[in-house]
N, C-alpha and C positions, 0 to 999 in steps of 0.2 A: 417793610417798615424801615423806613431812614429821616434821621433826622439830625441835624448840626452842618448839613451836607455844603459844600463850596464846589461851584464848579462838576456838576455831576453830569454824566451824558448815559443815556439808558438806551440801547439800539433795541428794539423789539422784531425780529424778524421770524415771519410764524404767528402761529396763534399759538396764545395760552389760556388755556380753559380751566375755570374753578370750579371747583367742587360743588353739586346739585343739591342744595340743599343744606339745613343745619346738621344733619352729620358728619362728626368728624370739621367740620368747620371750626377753625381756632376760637379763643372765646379770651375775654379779657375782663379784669376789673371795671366795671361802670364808673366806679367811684374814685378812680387815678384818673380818668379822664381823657386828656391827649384830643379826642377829636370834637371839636363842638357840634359836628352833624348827630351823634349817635348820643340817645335819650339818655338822662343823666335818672340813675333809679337803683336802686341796691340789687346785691348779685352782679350777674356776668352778663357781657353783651359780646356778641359776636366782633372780631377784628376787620378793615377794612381789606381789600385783598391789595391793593397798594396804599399805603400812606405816608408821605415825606412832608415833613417839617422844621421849618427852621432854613431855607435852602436860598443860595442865591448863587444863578448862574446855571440853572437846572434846564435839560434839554432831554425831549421823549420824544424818538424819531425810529424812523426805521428805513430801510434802503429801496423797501418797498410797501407796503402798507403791514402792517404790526396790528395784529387782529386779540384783544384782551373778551373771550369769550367767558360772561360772568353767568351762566344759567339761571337767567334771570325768571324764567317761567316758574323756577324751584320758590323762590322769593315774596314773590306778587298773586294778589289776587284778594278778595274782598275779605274771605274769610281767614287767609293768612295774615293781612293786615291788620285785622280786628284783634287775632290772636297775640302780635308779635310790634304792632307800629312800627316804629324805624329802626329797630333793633334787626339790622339787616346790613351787608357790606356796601360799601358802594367799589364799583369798577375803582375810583381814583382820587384819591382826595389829597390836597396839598393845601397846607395849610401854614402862614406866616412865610411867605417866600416872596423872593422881588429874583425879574429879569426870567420868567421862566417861557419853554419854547416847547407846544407840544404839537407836532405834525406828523404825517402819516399814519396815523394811527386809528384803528376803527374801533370802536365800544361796541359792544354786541351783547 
């Protein structure tokens, strides 16, 4: 989580793998809000596994390909859906930023 950021440069080399599932997965006030993708409803909603806001001048690179492995099969499916809607991370959200540069980089 970063926000206010000028000038930021993130080098990702490697995977980094999240956590399977809502255990143990951080969990955040609904109702402070911060990201407009995740369903605005009383209680707690899971945190995005990256999210930056507020940024200009922001670059996500890596020297070789930067592998963000989010165990997405934990997340998805009809009946987890039904159960849970969008109240789920996404890989990357950036939100209120100008000038930003993201390469190399695989979502998985």
């Amino acid at each position: 989580r970063a926000s206010n950021v000028i000038n930021l440069t993130i080098v990702l080399d490697g995977t980094l793998s999240f956590l399977p599932g809502r255990k143990g997965w951080p969990t955040q006030d609904c109702a402070m809000g911060g990201n407009p993708l995740q369903p605005k409803k009383n209680g707690t909603c899971v945190q995005e596994a990256f999210f930056i806001a507020n940024a200009t001048g922001l670059t996500l690179t890596s020297t070789g390909t930067g592998k963000l492995y989010g165990s997405g099969n934990a997340w998805w499916g009809y009946i987890k859906y039904l159960i849970h809607g969008e109240d789920r991370p996404r890989l990357l959200s950036i939100v209120n930023a100008t000038d930003v540069l993201v390469e190399h980089w695989l979502f998985e």
